[in-house]
C-alpha positions as semicolon CSV with decimal commas, in nm:
position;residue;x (nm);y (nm);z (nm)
1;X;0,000;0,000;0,000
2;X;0,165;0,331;-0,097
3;X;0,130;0,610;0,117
4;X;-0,153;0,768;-0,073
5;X;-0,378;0,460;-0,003
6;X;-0,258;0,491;0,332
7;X;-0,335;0,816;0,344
8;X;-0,666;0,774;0,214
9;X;-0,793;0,459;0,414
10;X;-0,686;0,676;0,775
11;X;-0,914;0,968;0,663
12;X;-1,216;0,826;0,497
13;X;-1,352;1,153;0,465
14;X;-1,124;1,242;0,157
15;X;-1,323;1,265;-0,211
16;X;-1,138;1,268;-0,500
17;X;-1,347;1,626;-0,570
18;X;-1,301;1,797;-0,274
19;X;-1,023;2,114;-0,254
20;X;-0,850;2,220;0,001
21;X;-0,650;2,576;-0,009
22;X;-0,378;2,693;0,199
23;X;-0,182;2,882;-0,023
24;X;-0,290;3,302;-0,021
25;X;-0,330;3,508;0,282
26;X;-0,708;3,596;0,159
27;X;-0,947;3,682;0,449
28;X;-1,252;3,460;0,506
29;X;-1,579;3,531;0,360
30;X;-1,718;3,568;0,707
31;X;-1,456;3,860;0,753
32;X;-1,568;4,051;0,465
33;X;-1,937;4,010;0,563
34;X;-1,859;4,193;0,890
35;X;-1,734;4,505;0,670
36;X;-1,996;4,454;0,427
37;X;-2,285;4,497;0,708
38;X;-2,119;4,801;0,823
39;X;-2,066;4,980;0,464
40;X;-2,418;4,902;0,366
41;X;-2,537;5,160;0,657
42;X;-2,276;5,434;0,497
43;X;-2,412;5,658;0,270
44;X;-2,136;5,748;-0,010
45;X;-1,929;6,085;0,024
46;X;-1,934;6,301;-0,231
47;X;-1,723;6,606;-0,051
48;X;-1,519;6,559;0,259
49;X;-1,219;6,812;0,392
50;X;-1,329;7,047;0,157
51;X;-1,263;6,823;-0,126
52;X;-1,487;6,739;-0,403
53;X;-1,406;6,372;-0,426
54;X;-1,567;6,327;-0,713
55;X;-1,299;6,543;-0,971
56;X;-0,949;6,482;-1,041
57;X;-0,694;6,681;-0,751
58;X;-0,578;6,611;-0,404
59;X;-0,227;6,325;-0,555
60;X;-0,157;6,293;-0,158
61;X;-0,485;6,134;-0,054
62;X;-0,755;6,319;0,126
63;X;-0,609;6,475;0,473
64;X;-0,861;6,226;0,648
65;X;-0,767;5,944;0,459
66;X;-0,416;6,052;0,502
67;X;-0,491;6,106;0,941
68;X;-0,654;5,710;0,905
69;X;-0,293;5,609;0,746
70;X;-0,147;5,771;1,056
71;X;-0,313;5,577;1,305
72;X;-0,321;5,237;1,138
73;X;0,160;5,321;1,092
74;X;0,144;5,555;1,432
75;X;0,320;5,816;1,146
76;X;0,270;6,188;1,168
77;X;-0,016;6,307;0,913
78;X;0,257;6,568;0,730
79;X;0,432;6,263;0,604
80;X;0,170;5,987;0,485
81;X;-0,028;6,004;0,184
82;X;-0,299;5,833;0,133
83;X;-0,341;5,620;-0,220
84;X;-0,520;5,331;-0,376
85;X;-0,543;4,924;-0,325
86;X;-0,243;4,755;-0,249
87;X;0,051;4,836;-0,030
88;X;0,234;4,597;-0,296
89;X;0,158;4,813;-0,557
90;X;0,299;5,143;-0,403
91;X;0,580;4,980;-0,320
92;X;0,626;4,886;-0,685
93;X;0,607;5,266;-0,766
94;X;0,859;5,357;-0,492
95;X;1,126;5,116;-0,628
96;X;1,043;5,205;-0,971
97;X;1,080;5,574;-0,890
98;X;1,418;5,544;-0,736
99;X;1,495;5,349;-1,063
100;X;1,441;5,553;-1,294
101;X;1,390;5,951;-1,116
102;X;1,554;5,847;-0,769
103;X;1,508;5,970;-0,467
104;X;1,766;6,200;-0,315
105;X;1,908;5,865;-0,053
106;X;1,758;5,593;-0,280
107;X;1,879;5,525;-0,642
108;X;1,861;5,157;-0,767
109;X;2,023;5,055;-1,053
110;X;2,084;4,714;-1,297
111;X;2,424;4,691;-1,040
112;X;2,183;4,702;-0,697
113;X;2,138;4,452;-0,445
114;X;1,829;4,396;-0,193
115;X;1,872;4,225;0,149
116;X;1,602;3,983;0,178
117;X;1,512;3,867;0,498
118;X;1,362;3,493;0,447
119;X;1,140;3,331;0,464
120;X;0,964;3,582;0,332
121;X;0,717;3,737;0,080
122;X;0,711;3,594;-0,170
123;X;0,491;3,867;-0,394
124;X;0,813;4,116;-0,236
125;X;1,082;3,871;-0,419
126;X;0,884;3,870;-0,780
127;X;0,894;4,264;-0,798
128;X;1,203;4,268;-0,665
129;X;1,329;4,018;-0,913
130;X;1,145;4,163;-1,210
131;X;1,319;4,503;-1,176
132;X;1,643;4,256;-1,261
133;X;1,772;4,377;-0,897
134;X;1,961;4,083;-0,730
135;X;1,822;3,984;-0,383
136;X;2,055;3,827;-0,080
137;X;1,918;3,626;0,180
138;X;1,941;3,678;0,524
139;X;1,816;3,477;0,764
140;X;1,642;3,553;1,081
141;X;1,740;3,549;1,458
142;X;1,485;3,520;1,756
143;X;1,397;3,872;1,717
144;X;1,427;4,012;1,399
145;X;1,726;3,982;1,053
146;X;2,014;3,815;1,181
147;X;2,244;4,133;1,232
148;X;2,535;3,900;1,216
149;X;2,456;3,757;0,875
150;X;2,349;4,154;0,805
151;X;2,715;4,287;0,887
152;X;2,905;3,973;0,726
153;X;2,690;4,043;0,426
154;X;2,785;4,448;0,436
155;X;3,133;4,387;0,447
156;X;3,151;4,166;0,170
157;X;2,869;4,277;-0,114
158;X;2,935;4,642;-0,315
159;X;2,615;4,835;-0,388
160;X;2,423;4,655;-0,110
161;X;2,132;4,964;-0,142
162;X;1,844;4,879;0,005
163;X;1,640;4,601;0,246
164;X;1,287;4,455;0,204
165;X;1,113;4,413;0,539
166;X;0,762;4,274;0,720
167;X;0,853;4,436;1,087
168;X;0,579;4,316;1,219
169;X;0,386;3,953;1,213
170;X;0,631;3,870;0,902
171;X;0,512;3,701;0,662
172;X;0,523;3,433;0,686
173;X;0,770;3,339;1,003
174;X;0,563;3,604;1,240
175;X;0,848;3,758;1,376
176;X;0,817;4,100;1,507
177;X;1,126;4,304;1,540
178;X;1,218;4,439;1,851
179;X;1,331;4,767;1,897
180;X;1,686;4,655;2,005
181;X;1,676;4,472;1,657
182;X;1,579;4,779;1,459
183;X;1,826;5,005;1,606
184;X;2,124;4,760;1,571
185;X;2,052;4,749;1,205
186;X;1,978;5,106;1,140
187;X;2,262;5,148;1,305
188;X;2,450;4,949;0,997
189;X;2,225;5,093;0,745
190;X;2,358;5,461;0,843
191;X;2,718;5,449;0,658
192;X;2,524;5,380;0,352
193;X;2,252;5,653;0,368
194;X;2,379;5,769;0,059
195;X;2,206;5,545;-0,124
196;X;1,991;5,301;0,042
197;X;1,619;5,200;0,070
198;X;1,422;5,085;0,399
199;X;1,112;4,927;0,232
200;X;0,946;4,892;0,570
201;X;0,591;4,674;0,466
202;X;0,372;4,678;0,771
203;X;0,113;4,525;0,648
204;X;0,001;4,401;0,987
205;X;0,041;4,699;1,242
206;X;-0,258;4,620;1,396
207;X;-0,307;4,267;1,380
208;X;-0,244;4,139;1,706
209;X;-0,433;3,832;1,799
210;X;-0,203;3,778;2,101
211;X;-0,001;3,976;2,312
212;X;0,282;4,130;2,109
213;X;0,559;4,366;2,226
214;X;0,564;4,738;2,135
215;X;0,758;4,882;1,899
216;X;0,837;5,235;1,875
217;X;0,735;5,387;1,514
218;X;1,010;5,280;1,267
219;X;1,006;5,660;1,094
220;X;1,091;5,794;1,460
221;X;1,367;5,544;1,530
222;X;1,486;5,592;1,130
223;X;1,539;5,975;1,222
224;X;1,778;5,874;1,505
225;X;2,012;5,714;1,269
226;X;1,973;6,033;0,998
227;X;1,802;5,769;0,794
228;X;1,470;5,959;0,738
229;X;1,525;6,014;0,336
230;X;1,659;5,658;0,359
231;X;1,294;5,493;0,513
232;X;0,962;5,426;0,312
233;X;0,683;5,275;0,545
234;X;0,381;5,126;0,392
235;X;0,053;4,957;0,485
236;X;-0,304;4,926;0,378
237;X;-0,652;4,857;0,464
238;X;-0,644;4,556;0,228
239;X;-0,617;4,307;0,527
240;X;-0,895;4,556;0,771
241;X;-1,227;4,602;0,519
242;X;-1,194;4,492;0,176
243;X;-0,873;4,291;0,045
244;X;-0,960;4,399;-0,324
245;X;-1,074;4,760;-0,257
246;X;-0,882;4,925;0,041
247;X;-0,643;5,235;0,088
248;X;-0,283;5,225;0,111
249;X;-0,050;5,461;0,303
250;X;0,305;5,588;0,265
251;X;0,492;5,745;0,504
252;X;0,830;5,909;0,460
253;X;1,066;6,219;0,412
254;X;0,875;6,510;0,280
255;X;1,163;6,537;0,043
256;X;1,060;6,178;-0,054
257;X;0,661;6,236;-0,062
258;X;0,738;6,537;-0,333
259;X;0,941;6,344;-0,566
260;X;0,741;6,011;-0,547
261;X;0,412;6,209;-0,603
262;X;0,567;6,420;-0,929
263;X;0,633;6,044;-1,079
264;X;0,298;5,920;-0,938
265;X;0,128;6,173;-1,133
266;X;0,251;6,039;-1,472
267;X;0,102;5,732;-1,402
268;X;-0,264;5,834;-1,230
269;X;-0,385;6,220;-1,151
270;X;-0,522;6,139;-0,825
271;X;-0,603;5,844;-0,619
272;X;-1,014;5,724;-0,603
273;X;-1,111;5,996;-0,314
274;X;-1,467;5,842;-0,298
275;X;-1,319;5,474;-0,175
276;X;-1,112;5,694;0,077
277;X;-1,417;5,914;0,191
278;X;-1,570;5,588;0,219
279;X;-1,345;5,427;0,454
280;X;-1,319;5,781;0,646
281;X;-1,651;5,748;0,750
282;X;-1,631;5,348;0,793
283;X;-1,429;5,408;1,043
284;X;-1,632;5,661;1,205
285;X;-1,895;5,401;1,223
286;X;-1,625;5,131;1,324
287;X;-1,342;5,209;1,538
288;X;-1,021;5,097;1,415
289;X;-1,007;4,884;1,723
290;X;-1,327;4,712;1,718
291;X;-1,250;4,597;1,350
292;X;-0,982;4,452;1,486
293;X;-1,140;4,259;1,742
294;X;-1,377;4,083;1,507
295;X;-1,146;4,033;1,295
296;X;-0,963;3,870;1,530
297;X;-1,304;3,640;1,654
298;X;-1,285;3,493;1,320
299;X;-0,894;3,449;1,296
300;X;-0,744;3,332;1,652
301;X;-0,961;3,018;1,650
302;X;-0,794;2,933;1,285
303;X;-0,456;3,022;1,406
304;X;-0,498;2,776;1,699
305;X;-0,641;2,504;1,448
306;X;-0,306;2,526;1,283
307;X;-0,116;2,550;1,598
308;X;-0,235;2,232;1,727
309;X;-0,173;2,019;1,441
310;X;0,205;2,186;1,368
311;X;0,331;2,110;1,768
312;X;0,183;1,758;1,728
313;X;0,460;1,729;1,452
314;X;0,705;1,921;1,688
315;X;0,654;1,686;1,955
316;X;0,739;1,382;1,760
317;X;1,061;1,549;1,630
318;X;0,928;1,601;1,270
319;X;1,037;1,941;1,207
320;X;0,982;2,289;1,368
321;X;0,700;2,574;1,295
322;X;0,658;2,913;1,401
323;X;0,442;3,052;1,638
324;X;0,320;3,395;1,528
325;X;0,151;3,594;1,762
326;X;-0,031;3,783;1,504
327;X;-0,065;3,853;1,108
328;X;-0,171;3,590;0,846
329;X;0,052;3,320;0,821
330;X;0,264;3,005;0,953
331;X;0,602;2,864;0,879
332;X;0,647;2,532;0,905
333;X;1,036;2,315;0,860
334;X;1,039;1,998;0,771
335;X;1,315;1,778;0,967
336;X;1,394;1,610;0,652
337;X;1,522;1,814;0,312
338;X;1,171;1,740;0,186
339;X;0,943;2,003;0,123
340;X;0,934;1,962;-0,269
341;X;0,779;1,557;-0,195
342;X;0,529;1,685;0,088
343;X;0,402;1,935;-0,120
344;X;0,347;1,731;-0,390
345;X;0,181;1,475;-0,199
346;X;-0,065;1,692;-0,016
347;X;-0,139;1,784;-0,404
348;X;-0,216;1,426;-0,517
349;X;-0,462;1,445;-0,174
350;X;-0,630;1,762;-0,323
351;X;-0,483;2,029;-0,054
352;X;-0,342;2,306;-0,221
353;X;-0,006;2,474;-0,132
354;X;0,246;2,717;-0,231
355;X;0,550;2,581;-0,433
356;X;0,860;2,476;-0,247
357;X;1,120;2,744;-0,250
358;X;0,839;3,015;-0,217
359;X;0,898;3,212;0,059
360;X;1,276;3,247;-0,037
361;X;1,449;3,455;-0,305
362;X;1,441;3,342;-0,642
363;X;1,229;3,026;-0,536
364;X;1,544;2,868;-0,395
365;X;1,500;2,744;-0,084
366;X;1,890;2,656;0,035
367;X;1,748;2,331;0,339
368;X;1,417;2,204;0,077
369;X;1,242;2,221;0,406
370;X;1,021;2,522;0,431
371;X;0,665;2,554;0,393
372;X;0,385;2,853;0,405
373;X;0,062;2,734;0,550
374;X;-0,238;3,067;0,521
375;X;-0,492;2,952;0,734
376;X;-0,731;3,272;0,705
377;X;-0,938;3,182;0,371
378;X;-1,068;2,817;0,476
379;X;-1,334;2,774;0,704
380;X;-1,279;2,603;1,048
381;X;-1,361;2,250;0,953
382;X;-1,184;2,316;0,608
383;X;-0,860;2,432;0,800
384;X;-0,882;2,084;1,004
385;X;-0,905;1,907;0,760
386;X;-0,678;2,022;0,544
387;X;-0,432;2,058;0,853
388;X;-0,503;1,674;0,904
389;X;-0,367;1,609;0,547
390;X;-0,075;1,794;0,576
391;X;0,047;1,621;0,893
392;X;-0,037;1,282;0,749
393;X;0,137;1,352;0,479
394;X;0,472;1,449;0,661
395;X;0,417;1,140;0,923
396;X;0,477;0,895;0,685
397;X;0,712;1,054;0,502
398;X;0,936;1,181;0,772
C-alpha cells in the first residue's frame, strides 16, 4: 500500500473532488461580511475636507484618509499620503521611482542589491526580481534579521542599497522586530545613507491576535540614525475592510513624498477619493479597534487550528513551525530536506499549497524544508481538515 492509499484509508472523509487551499493570505468570507454589514449603513461621500471627491486633484490622498494612514503606521499626518489598493503596488512605484527619477538617498540601478530577509514574501521577491535587482538572503534570529549575517553580508557585497522588510507579524515566520533589533541594524544601514532604501511593509500593524511587544514607530527610530530620506513605510486597509478595494499609506521624508508624487502623477492624476471618503466614515462608524477585534473572533480560533496540528509534529521530532503571535501566516520546517515531496503529496490528496522554494528569493529554498501554511481563507472545519492532510502527509514521510 503506498502512502496515498494509506493516506486515504486513515481519513475516509477524503473525495477525489473535494479542494483544500492553503496557499494566499485571503481573508474569510465571514470577515468581509462583517465590513460589508457596516458599509451598507454608509451613505457614499461626495465632498469631505473640503474636497470634491468626485474630480481629479488632491495626488496625496484626502487629509482624512491621510490622518486614518497615521493611526493604522502611528506616522505623523505631514508625512503619509494616502493612495489606492495595495501596499504591494505602491511599493512597486517607490522602487520604480528610485529606478528611474531616484530619490535623493535611494537610487537603484541594474548593479543594486536587496537584502532579503527569508522566509519571506514571496509577492516582495517577484517585484524585486522583475526590476532585474539581485536579492541576498538573510536569515532571521529570535527577534528580527540576523544582524550577524546583516554585517558579514555588508562587508563583503558592493552596492548593497536597500532592504525589504515585514517588521511586524512577518510574513510568513511572524516575527516582530524588537526595537533593540531595529536600532542595531539602522545602526549598519547609516554608513550607507547615501544610497539606500528601507522598504518597511507593515502590512500588519494592527493585527495582534495575542499579546505582542511594542515597537516604537520605525520613521521615529529611522530619524535617530539620519536615515529619514533613507525609510519608506507602507501599509493598507487591504487586510482591515476589503482585500480587493482598500487604501494604502506611505509614510516618509517630505523630500521623498514630493518626488514620489511628481512620478505618481505620470502614471494616475489622483487616487479614487470616494473609496477613501468611504473608509473615512467606515471608520467613524467602526473604530479601528473594534474591526480589529472581530477580525480577530474569526482568525485566533484558525490560528490555533493550525497551531495544534504543527506542535503535534514538533513533539514527535518532525520538524519545527513558528508561532506567530499575530498577522496571516505560519512557517512550518520539515526535519527532513523534503518540502518539494510533501508538497506534492498533499497535491495528489487535493490540498493546495504554495510551491517549495516560495517564501525564499528566487524560489530557492537553500534546506528544501520550508513551507507557508495561510490559514485565514478556509473555514474552520476546512482548515482541520486540510491541517489533518498535511500532517499525514509528513508522518509517513518523515
Amino acid at each position: 500500500m503506498n502512502i496515498l492509499e494509506q493516506i486515504r484509508k486513515e481519513h475516509s472523509w477524503l473525495e477525489a473532488n473535494r479542494a483544500y487551499d492553503l496557499r494566499r493570505g485571503k481573508p474569510s468570507a465571514l470577515q468581509l461580511d462583517i465590513t460589508q454589514s457596516n458599509l451598507e449603513t454608509i451613505e457614499m461621500p461626495f465632498h469631505m475636507d473640503g474636497v470634491d471627491l468626485r474630480n481629479y486633484g488632491d495626488p496625496e490622498g484626502i487629509p482624512s484618509a491621510r490622518a486614518l494612514g497615521t493611526e493604522i503606521l502611528g506616522t505623523n499626518a505631514n508625512e503619509t499620503i494616502a493612495l489606492d489598493n495595495s501596499s504591494l503596488t505602491l511599493m512597486h512605484q517607490t522602487l520604480a521611482c528610485a529606478y528611474f527619477l531616484g530619490f535623493k538617498s535611494s537610487k537603484i540601478d541594474s548593479v543594486s542589491k536587496i537584502l532579503c530577509p527569508a522566509p519571506g514574501y514571496d509577492r516582495h521577491f517577484k517585484l524585486i526580481e522583475n526590476f532585474g535587482i539581485e536579492m541576498i538572503a538573510v536569515p532571521f534570529q529570535d527577534d528580527g534579521p540576523d544582524l550577524n549575517a546583516i554585517e558579514a553580508i555588508l562587508k563583503k557585497e558592493k552596492n548593497v542599497h536597500g532592504i525589504a522588510c515585514v517588521p511586524r507579524h512577518s510574513n510568513p515566520t511572524g516575527h516582530t522586530y524588537s526595537d533593540e533589533n531595529v536600532r542595531s541594524m539602522f545602526e549598519m544601514f547609516s554608513t550607507l545613507n547615501n544610497n539606500f532604501m528601507i522598504l518597511w511593509d507593515n502590512a500588519y500593524a494592527c493585527h495582534d491576535l495575542k499579546n505582542t511587544i511594542e515597537q516604537t514607530n520605525a520613521n521615529s527610530l529611522a530619524k535617530e540614525f539620519n536615515l529619514e530620506d533613507n525609510l519608506f513605510h507602507f501599509g493598507s486597509t487591504s487586510k482591515i475592510t476589503f482585500a480587493g478595494s482598500g487604501i494604502s499609506f506611505l509614510s516618509s521624508s517630505k523630500n521623498n513624498l514630493e518626488v514620489f508624487i511628481e512620478y505618481r502623477n505620470s502614471l494616475a492624476v489622483c487616487p479614487n477619493k470616494i473609496n477613501q471618503g468611504l473608509h473615512v466614515e467606515y471608520f467613524k462608524k467602526m473604530p479601528l479597534k473594534k474591526q480589529m477585534q472581530k477580525m480577530k473572533e474569526f482568525l485566533l480560533p484558525k490560528f490555533e487550528i493550525t497551531k495544534h496540528y504543527l506542535n503535534t509534529l514538533k513533539e514527535n521530532n518532525l520538524g519545527n513551525s513558528s508561532d506567530p503571535t499575530g498577522g496571516y501566516f505560519f512557517s512550518y520546517d520539515s526535519n527532513k530536506s523534503n518540502c518539494h515531496e510533501i508538497i506534492d503529496i498533499c497535491k495528489e490528496l487535493n490540498l493546495q499549497l504554495l510551491p517549495a522554494g516560495s517564501s525564499f528569493p528566487y524560489n530557492m529554498d537553500p534546506d528544501n524544508k520550508n513551507i507557508r501554511i495561510a490559514p485565514s481563507f478556509a473555514e474552520n472545519d476546512e482548515l482541520e481538515k486540510s491541517m489533518k492532510i498535511l500532517t499525514s502527509v509528513v508522518k509517513h514521510l518523515n
